[in-house]
PLY file of the C-alpha trace (Angstrom):
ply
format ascii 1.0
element vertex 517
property float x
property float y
property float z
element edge 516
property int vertex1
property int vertex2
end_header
0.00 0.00 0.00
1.31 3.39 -0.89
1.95 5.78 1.91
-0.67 8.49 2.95
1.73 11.08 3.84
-0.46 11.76 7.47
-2.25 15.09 8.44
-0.32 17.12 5.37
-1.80 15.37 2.79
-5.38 14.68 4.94
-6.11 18.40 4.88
-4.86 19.31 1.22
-7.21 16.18 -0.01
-9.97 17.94 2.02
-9.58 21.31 -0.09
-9.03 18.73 -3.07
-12.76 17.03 -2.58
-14.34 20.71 -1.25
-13.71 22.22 -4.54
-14.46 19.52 -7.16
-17.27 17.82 -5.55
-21.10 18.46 -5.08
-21.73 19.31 -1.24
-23.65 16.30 -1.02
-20.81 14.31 -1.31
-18.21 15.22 0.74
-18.40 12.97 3.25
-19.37 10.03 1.41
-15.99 10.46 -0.98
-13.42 7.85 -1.29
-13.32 7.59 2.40
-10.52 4.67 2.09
-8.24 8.09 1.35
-8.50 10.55 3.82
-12.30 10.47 3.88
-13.49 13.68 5.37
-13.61 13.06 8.97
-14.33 16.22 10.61
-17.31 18.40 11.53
-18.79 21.48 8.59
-16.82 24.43 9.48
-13.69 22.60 8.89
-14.97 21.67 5.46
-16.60 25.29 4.47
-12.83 25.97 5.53
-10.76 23.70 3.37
-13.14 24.94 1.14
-12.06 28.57 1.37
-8.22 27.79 1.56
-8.64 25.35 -1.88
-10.27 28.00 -3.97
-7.68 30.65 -2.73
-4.74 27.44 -2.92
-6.07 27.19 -6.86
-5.88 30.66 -7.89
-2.02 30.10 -7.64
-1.70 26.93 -8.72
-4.91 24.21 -9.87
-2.51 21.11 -9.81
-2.16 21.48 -6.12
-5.83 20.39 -5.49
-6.43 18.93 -8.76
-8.74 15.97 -7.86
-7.42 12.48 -7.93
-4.31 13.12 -9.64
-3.22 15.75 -6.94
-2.41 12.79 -4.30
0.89 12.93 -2.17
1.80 16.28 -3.82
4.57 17.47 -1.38
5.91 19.95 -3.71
7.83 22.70 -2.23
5.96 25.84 -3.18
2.70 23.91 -2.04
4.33 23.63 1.41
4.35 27.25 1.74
1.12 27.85 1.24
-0.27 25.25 3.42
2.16 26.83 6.13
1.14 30.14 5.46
-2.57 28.69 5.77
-1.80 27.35 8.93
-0.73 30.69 9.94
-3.29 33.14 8.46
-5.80 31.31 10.52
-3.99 31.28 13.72
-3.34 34.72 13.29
-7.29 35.76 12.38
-8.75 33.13 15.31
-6.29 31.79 17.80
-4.32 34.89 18.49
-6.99 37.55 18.50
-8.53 35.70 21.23
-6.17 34.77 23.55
-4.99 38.84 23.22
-8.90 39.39 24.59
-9.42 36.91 26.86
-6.61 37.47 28.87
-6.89 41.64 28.73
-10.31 40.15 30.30
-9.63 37.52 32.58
-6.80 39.79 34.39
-8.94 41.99 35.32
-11.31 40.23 37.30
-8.39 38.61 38.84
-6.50 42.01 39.11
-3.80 41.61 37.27
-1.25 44.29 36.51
-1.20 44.34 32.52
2.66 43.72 32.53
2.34 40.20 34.32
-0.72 39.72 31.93
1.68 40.66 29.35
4.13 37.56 30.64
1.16 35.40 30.38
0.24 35.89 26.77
3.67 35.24 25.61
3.32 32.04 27.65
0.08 31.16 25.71
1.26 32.06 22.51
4.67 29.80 23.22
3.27 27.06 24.17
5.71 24.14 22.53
3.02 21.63 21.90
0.60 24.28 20.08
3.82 25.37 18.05
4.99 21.81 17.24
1.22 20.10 16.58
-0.05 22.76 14.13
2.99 24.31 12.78
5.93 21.43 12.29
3.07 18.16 12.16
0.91 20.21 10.43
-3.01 20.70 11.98
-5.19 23.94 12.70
-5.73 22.77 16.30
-5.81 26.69 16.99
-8.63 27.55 14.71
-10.81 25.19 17.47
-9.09 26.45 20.52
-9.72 30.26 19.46
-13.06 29.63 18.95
-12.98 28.09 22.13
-11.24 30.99 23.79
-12.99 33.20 22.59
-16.67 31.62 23.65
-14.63 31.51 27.17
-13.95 35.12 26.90
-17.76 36.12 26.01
-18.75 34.37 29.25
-16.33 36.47 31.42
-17.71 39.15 29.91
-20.87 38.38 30.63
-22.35 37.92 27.09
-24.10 34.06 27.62
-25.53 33.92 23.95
-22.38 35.39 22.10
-20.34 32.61 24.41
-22.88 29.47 22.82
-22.49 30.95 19.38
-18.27 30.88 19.38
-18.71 27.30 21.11
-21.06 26.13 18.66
-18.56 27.31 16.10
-15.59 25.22 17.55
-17.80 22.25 18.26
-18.34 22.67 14.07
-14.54 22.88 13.84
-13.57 19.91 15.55
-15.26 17.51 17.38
-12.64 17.45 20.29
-13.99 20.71 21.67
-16.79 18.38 23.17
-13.96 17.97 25.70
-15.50 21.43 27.59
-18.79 21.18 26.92
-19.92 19.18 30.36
-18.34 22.61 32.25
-19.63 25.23 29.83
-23.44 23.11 30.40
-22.82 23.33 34.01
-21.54 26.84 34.20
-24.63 27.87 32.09
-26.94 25.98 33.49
-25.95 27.13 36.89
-25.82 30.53 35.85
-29.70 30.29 35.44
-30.37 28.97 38.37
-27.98 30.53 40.79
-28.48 33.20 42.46
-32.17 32.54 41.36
-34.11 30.66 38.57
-34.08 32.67 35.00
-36.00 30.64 33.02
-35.71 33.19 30.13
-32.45 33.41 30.45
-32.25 29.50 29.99
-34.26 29.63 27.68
-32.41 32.14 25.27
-29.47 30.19 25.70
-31.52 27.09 24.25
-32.89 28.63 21.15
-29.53 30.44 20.35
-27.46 27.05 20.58
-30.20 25.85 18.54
-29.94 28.31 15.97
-26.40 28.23 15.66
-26.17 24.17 15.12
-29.17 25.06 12.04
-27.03 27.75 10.49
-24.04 25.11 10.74
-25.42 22.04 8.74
-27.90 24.41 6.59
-25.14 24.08 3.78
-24.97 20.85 3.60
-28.82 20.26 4.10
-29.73 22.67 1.72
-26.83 21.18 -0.69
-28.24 17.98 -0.34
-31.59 19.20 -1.35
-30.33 20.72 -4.64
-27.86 18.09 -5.83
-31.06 15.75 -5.30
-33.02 18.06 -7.52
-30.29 17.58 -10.23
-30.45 13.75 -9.85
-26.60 13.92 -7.80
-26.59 11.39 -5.22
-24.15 9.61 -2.89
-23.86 6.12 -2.81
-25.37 5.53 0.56
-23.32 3.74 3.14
-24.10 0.57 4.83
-23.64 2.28 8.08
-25.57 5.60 7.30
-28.48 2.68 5.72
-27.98 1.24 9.34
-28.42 4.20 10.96
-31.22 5.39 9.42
-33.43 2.38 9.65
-32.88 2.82 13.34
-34.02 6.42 13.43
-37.38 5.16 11.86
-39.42 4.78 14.56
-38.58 8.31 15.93
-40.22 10.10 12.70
-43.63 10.66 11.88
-42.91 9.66 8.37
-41.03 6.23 7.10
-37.98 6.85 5.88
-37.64 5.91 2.25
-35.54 6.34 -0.22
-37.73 8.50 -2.83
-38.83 10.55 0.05
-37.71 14.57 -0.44
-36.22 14.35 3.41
-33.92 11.44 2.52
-31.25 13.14 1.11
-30.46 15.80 4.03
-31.34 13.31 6.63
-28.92 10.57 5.28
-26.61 13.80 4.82
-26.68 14.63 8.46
-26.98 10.70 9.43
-23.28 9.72 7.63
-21.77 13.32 8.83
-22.29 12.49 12.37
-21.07 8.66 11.78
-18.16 9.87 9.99
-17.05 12.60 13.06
-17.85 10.32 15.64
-15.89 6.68 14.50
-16.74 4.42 17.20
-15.73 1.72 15.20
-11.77 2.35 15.25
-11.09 1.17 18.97
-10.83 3.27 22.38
-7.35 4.82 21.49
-5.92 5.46 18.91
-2.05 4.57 18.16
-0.28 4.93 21.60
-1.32 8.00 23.71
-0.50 8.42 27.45
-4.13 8.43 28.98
-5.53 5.46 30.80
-6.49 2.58 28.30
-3.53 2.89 26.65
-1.93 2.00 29.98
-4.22 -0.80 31.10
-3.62 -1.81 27.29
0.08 -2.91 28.15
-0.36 -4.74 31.22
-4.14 -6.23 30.72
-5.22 -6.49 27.04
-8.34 -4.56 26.17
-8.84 -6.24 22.78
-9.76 -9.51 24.57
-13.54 -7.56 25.08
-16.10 -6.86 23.06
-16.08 -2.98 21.83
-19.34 -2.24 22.66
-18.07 -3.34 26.50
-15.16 -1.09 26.33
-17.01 1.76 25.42
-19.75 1.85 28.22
-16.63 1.27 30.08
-15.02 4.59 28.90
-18.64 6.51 29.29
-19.17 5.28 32.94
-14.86 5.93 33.74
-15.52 9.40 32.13
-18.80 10.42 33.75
-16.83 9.81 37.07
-13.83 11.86 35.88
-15.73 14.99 34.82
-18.99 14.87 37.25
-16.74 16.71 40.22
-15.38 20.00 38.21
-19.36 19.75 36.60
-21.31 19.87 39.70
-18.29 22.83 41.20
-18.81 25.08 38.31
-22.53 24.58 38.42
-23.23 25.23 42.01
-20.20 28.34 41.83
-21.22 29.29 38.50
-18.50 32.05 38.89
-16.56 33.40 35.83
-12.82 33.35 37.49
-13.12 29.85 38.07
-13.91 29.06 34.27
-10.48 27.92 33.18
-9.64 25.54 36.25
-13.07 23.95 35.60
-12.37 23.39 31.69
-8.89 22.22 32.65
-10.51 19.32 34.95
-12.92 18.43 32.75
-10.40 18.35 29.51
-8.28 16.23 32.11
-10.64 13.65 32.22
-11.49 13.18 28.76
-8.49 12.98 28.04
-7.51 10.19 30.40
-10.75 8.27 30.26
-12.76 8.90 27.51
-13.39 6.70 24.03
-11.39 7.65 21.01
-8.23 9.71 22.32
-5.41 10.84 20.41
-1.93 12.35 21.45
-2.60 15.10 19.86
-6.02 15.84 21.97
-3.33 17.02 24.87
-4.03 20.43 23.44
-6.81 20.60 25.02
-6.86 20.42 28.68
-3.37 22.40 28.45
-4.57 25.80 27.15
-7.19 26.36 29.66
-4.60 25.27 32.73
-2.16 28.01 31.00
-4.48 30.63 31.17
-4.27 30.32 34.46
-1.18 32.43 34.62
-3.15 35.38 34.18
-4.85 34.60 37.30
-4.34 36.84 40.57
-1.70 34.49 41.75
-0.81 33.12 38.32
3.14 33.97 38.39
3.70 32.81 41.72
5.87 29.54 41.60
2.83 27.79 42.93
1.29 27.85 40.03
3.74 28.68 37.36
5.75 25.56 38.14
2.99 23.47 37.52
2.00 24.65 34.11
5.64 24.64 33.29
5.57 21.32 33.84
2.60 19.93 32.35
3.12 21.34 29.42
6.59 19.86 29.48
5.19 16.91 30.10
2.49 17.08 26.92
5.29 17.81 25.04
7.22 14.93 25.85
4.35 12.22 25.43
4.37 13.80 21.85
7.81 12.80 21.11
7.44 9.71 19.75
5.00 11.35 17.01
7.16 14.02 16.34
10.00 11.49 16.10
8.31 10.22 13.07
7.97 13.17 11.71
11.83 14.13 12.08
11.00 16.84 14.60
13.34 16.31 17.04
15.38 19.31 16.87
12.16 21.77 17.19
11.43 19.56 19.72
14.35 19.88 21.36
14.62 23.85 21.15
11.05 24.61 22.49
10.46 22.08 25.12
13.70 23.84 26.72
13.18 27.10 25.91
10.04 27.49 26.99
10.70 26.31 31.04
13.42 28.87 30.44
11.70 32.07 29.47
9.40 31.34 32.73
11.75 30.84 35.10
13.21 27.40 35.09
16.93 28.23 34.56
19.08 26.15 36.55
22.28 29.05 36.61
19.74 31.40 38.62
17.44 31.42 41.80
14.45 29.60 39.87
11.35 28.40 40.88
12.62 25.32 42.42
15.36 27.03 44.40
13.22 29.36 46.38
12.30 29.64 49.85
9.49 26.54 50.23
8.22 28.35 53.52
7.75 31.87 51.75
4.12 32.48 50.38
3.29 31.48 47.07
6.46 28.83 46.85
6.56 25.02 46.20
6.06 22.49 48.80
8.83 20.12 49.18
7.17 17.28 48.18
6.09 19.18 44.94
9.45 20.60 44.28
10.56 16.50 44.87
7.72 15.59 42.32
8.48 17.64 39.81
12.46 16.94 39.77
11.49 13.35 39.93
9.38 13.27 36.53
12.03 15.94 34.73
14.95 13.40 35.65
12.81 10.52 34.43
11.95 12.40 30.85
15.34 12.87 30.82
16.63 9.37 31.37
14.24 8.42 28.91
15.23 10.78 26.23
19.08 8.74 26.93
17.91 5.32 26.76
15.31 6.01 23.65
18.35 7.47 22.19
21.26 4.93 22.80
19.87 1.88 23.98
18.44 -0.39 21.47
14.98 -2.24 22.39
14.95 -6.29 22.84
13.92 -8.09 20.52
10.44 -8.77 20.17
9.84 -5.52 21.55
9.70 -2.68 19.43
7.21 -0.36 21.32
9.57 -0.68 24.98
10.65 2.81 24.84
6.89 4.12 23.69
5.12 2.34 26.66
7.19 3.50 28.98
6.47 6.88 27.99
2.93 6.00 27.98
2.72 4.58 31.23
4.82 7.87 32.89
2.72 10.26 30.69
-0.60 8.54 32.16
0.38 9.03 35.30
2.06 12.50 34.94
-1.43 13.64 33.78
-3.56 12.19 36.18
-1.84 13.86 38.63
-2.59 17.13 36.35
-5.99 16.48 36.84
-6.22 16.09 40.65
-4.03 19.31 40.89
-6.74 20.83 38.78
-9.37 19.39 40.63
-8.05 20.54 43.90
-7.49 24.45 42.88
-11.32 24.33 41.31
-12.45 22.89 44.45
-10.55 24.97 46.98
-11.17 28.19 44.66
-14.80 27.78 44.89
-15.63 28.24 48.22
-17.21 25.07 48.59
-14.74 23.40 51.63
-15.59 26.45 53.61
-18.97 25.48 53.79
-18.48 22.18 54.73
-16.47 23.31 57.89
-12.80 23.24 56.10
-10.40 26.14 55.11
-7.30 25.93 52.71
-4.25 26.82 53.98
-1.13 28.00 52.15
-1.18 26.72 48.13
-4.75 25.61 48.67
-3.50 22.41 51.56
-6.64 21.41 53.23
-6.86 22.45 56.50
-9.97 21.73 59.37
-11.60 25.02 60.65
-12.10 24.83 64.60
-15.44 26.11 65.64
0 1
1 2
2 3
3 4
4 5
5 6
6 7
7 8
8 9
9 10
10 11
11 12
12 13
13 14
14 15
15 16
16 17
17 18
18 19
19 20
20 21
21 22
22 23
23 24
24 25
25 26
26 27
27 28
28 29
29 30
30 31
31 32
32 33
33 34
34 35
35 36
36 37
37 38
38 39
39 40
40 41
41 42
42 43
43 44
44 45
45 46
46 47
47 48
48 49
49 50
50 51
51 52
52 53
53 54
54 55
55 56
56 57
57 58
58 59
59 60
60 61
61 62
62 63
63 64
64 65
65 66
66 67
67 68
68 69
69 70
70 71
71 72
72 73
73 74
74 75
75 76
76 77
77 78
78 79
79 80
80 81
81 82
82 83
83 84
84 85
85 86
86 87
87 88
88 89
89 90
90 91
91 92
92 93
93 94
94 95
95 96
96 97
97 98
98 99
99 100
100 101
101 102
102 103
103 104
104 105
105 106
106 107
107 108
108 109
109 110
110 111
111 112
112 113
113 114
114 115
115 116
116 117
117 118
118 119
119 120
120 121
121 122
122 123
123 124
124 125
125 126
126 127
127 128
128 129
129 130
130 131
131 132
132 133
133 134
134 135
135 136
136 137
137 138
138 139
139 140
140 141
141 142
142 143
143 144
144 145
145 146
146 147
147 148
148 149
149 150
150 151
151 152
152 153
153 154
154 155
155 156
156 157
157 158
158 159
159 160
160 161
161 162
162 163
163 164
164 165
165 166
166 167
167 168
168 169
169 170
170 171
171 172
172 173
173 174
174 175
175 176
176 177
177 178
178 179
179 180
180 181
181 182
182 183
183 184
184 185
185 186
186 187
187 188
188 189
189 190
190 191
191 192
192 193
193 194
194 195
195 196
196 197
197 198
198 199
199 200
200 201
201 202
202 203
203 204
204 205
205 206
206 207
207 208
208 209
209 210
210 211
211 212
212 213
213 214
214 215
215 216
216 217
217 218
218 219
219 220
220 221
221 222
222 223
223 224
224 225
225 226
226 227
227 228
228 229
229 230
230 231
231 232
232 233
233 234
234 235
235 236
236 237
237 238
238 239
239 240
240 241
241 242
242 243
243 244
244 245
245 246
246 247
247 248
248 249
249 250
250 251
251 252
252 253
253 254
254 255
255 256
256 257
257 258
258 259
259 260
260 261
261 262
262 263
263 264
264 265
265 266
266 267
267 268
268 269
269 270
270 271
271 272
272 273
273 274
274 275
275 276
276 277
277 278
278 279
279 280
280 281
281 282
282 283
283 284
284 285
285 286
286 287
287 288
288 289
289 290
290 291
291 292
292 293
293 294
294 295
295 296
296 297
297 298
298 299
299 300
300 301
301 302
302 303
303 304
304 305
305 306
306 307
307 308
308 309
309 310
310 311
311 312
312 313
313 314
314 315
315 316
316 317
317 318
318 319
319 320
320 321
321 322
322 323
323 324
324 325
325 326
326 327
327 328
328 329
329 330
330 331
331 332
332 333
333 334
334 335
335 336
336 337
337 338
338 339
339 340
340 341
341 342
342 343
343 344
344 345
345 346
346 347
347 348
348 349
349 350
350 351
351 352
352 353
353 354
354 355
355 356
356 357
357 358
358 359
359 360
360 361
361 362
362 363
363 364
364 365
365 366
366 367
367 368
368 369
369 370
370 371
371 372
372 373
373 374
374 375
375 376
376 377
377 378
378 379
379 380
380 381
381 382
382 383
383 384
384 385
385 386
386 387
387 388
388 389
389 390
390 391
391 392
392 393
393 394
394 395
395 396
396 397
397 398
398 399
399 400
400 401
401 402
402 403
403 404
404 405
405 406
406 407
407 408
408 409
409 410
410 411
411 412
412 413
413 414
414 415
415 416
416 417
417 418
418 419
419 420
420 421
421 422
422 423
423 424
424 425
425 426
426 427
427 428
428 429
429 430
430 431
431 432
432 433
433 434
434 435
435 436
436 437
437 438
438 439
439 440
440 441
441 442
442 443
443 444
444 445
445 446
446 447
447 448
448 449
449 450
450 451
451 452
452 453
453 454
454 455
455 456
456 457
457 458
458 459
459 460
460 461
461 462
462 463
463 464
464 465
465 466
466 467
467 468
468 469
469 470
470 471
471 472
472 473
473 474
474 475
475 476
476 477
477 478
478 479
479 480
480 481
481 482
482 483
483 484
484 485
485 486
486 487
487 488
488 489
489 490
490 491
491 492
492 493
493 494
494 495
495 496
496 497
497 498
498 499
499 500
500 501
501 502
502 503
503 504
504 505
505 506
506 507
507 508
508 509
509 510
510 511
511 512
512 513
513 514
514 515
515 516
């Protein structure tokens, strides 16, 4: 089988099949190559960038014959893509959100400053998007920016960005359990506003219509010209299953067939249950299990109610603190837990999905206490750590000297330099500092990344056993991040308020502490 040249040549063959090909058949396209995987806003995007791509040169997305095109000048422009819409989405956003965010925290606008260099340097952002080759950003400044409208207070402009990301990429379901509970909670707390709620339901609504209306009303026409899709077994499946929930049967000469088996093989093809619950080898906590107790021995369908129940448990904490404190300041912590949990126990994960519970938990540096080494050493870290769990991807795609460079300068430019009186040399007793056993944790994990970089690099694996070096990152990465989460979960917890009303107080870097009557 010929190589598929990964993510480069998935989203070129997207603007490829955009451009050439009726609406109603984007998703039902050759999906054996790079079939189009990925919610309607990333298609009406490749769309965009293809027509633009052509006007310079039509052999770059010609169909069919343009397959593993790598040439040079097309390079550029799928760079410069990459880019242009990190630049008009991801950037713009973070810029706002933090001018925002720092000042309900009170933030002086030079430490704010510090933090949006931090956001915009994040190393596995950089390497994911711009050296693999993704528009991860394009999601997470939609995201952002839907954050950002609820700190400003603006519910309905918040649902519309998040509907927009949820469009972009299907991974941005990783926050929707918090912004549900934050939204839900702000209509009930501090008393019921049912029209409130109820705006919020019809504008979520409406935004999900104006979404798929493309592609429904595409389906319509190319039906009207006699253009069909060959349907898919699955989408037939499908289908026949969603009869008893219409008025109407559902036949194939009906007018609502088209649109209906549009929307039924979109959502099939975003959401691929079918491919197993990881995918390759990603440091959450089936991939773990995986090496020590094989999960292929059950059926799927068991494995996946296993993931929903593992997951449910994960996220329900953060969920029922944000909806209870439905308080803006406490937005990213909560979308950090819940992105934590996904991550680690949901069905489908890839390495690449670390993105998403590290942007929210570097935000935090823009909180009131954000550049204290109590929290700054910990997002140094995990995103150190994110970074690291990559490397075996970015091995593949000879990446290890931009690996290298930003995984090391970025601890350095906030405050990890061993010549100097970093964060991990400070006083632990002074406010704001490290605990010991922190400091110890930390140092303990860095060494270990560190002995594993040596050994991947000069000490060959035993025969039979190709994937040593891989699992053991897994295995440290899994545990690395579930300790991410409780941290998370912690600060969210001792943030809110809650503890004091159940008779505790936190003490210095939110320790738990009982409060004598």
């Amino acid at each position: 089988m010929p190589p598929m040249h990964g993510d480069f040549e998935a989203q070129r063959h997207w603007m490829e099949i955009t451009i050439h090909l009726p609406i109603s058949q984007w998703y039902f396209y050759d999906l054996e190559w790079w079939g189009l995987d990925y919610p309607p806003l990333t298609a009406y995007h490749s769309w965009v960038l293809g027509e633009i791509g052509s006007i310079f040169n039509p052999t770059w997305f010609a169909l069919f014959s343009s397959r593993r095109l790598d040439e040079p000048l097309l390079k550029v422009y799928m760079r410069a893509t990459v880019l242009l819409s990190e630049y008009s989405t991801y950037v713009p956003a973070v810029v706002i959100f933090l001018r925002r965010y720092s000042r309900v925290e009170g933030l002086p606008t030079w430490e704010a400053s510090i933090a949006l260099v931090a956001v915009l340097m994040q190393p596995v952002t950089i390497l994911t998007d711009h050296a693999h080759f993704q528009y991860n950003t394009v999601m997470l400044g939609l995201v952002t920016a839907s954050t950002s409208s609820f700190i400003a207070g603006r519910q309905l402009w918040g649902c519309v960005f998040y509907v927009a990301a949820l469009g972009y990429k299907q991974m941005a379901l990783y926050y929707a359990p918090t912004i549900f509970a934050y939204l839900l909670g702000t209509c009930f707390f501090p008393r019921l506003d049912v029209r409130g709620l109820l705006k919020i339901a019809l504008i979520t609504a409406l935004s999900f219509s104006v979404l798929f209306a493309p592609l429904i009303i595409g389906s319509l026409y190319d039906s009207r010209r006699g253009i069909s899709p060959e349907s898919t077994e699955i989408a037939t499946e499908l289908l026949r299953k969603l009869d008893f929930l219409l008025p109407l049967p559902i036949q194939e000469n009906a007018w609502f067939y088209p649109p209906l088996l549009q929307l039924t093989q979109s959502v099939h093809r975003i959401f691929p249950f079918a491919r197993g619950v990881f995918e390759d080898k990603v440091a959450n906590l089936w991939c773990a299990l995986h090496v020590i107790h094989k999960l292929n021995r059950y059926p799927s369908a068991v494995v996946q109610r296993l993931a929903l129940v593992a997951t449910v448990i994960s996220i329900l904490p953060p969920c029922l603190v944000i909806f209870f404190r439905p308080r803006k300041e406490l937005l990213p912590l909560a979308l950090s837990s819940t992105a934590w949990g996904f991550f680690l126990c949901s069905f489908q994960v890839h390495e690449k999905s670390v993105l998403l519970p590290l942007l929210p938990m570097t935000l935090l540096l823009a909180s009131r206490d954000g550049l204290t080494p109590s929290i700054r050493g910990w997002v140094i870290w995990a995103n150190v750590l994110g970074c690291w769990t990559m490397f075996p991807l970015l091995k593949r795609d000879k990446l290890r000297v931009p690996y290298f460079m930003l995984t090391l300068l970025y601890p350095y430019l906030l405050g990890l330099q061993p010549s100097t009186g970093n964060i991990y040399a400070s006083d632990p007793a002074a406010e704001g500092n490290l605990r010991p056993t922190t400091r110890a944790l930390h140092l303990l994990f860095y060494a270990a990344m560190a002995a594993w970089h040596a050994a991947e690099a000069f000490i060959p694996t035993p025969q039979g056993k190709p994937d040593l070096w891989v699992v053991v990152n897994v295995g440290i990465g899994a545990f690395g991040f579930v300790i991410c989460y409780l941290w998370c979960l912690w600060r969210l917890v001792s943030r809110s308020g809650i503890l004091s009303s159940w008779g505790f107080t936190t003490g210095r870097n939110g320790s738990k502490q009982l409060k004598l009557q």
